[in-house]
Structure formats: C-alpha cells, structure tokens
Backbone as numpy.savetxt, mean C-alpha at the origin, in Angstrom:
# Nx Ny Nz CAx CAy CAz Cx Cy Cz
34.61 -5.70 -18.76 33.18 -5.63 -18.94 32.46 -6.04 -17.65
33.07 -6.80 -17.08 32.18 -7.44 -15.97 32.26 -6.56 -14.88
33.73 -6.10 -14.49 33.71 -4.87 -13.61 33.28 -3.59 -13.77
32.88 -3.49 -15.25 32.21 -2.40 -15.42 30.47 -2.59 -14.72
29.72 -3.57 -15.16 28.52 -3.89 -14.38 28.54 -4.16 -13.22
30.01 -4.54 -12.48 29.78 -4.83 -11.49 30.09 -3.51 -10.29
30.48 -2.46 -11.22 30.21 -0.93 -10.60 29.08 -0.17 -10.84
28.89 -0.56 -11.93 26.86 0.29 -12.11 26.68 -0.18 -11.07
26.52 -1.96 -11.25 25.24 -2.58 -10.09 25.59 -1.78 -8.71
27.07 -1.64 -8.14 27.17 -1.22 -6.62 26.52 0.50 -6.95
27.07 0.91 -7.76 26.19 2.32 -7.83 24.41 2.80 -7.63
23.87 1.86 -8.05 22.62 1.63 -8.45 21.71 1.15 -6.62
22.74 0.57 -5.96 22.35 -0.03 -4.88 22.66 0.51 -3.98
23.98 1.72 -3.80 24.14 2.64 -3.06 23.11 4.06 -3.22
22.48 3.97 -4.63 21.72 5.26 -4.61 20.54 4.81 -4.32
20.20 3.52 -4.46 18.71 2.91 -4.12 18.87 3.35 -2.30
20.03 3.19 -1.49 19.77 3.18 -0.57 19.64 4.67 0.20
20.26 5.04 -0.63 20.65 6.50 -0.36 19.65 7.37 -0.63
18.38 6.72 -1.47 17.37 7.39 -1.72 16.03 6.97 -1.28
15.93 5.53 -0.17 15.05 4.93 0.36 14.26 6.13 1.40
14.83 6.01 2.11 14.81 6.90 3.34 13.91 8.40 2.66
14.21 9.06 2.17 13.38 10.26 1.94 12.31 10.20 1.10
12.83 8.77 -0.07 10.93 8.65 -0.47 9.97 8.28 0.47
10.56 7.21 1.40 9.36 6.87 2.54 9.11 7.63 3.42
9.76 8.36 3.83 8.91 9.89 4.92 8.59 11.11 3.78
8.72 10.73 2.76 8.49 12.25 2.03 8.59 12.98 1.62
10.49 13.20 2.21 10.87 14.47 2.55 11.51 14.61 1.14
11.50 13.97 0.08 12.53 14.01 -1.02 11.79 15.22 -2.01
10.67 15.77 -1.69 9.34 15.93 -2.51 9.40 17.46 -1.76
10.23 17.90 -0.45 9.14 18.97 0.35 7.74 18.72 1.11
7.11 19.81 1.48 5.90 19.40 1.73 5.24 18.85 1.09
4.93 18.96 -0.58 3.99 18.32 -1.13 4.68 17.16 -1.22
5.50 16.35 -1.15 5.81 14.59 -0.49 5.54 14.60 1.13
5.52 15.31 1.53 5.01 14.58 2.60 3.52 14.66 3.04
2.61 15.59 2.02 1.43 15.42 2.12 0.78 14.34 1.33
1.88 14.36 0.04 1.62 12.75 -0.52 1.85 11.51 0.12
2.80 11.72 0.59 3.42 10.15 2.05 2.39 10.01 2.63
1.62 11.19 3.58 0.36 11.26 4.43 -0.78 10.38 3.52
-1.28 11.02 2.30 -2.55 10.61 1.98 -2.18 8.68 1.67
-1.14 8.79 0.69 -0.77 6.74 0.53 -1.07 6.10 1.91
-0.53 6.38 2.96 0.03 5.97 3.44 -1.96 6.01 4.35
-2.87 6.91 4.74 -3.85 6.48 4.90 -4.74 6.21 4.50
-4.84 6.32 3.30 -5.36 5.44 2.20 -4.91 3.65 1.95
-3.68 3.43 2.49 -3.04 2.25 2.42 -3.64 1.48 3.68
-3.85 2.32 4.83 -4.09 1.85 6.22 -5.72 1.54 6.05
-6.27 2.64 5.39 -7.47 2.09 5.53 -8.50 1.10 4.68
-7.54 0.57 3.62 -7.83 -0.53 3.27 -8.61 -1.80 3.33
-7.48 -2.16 4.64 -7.87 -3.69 5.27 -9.49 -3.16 6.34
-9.37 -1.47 6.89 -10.48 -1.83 7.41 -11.72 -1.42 6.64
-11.51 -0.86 5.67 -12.99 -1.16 4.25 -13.17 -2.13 4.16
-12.18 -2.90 3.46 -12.20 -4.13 3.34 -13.45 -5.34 3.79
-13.18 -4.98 5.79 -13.94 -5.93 6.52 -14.95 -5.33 6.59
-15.21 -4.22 6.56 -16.43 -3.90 6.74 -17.57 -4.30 5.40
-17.18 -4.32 4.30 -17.76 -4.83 3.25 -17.97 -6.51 3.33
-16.93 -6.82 3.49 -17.39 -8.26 3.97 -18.38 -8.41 5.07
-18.32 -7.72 6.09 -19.48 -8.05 6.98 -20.53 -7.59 6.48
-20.84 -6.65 5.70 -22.20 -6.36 5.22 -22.36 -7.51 4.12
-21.56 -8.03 3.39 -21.69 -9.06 2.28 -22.08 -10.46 2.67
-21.56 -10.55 3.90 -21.83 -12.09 4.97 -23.33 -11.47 5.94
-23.53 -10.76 5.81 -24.83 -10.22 6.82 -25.92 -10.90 5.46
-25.38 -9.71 4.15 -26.60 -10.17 3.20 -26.45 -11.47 2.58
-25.91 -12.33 2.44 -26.15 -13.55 2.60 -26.44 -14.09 3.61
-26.27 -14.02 4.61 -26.89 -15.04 5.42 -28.57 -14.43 5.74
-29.15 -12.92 5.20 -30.56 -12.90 5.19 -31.08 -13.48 4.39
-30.74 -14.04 2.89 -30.73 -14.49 2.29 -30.77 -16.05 2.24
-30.55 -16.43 2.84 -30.15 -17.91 2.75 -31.71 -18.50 3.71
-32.21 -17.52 5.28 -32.83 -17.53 6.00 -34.39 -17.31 5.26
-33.94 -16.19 4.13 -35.52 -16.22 3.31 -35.71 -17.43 2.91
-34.37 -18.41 1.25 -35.02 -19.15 0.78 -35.23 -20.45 1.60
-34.74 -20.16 3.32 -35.52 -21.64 3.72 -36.92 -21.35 4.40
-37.08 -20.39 4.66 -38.72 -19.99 5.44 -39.27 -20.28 4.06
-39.19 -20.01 3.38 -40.22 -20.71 1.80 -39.99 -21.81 1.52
C-alpha cells in the first residue's frame, strides 16, 4: 500500500513537472495559450502599477482634504 502511493506521488510530480514548462509559456494551449499567457501575464504586470497610481490619487485626495478642514 505504501509503495503503491509512493508511486502515484512520484508520478504526479514527474507529470507536474513535465507539464510546468508549457503551461507557463503557453504553448500547451497553441496559440490561443499563448495569447492567454500574454493577456495574465499583462494584466498581472500591470497591477502593482494601477495599484500606485490609485494610491497616489487617494493620498493626493486626502491630503486636499485634511488642508480644507484646517483653513476652517
């Protein structure tokens, strides 16, 4: 029993590896994976810089904010 799981598990970890590689460029899919790889992948990138840019407009409008309620 145990060597039986303990051949799934090596099976399972040889196909995980064996199948890494073409989900992450794409290629497992054809073109339409790698036009899907494309869009994740700049959609993923452009994230962090939405991200800051919302924060700087969010730290801009607070701090106009903060400048009104002390002039009153």
């Amino acid at each position: 029993m145990l060597l039986q799981v303990a051949l799934l598990l090596s099976m399972l970890i040889q196909l995980g590896t064996a199948i890494n590689l073409p989900i992450h460029d794409g290629s497992i899919l054809g073109f339409p994976g790698k036009l899907l790889a494309f869009f994740a992948s700049f959609i993923a990138a452009s994230l962090p810089v939405t991200g800051f840019i919302l924060w700087l407009k969010r730290r801009k409008r607070r701090r106009s904010l903060i400048k009104m309620i002390d002039v009153n």
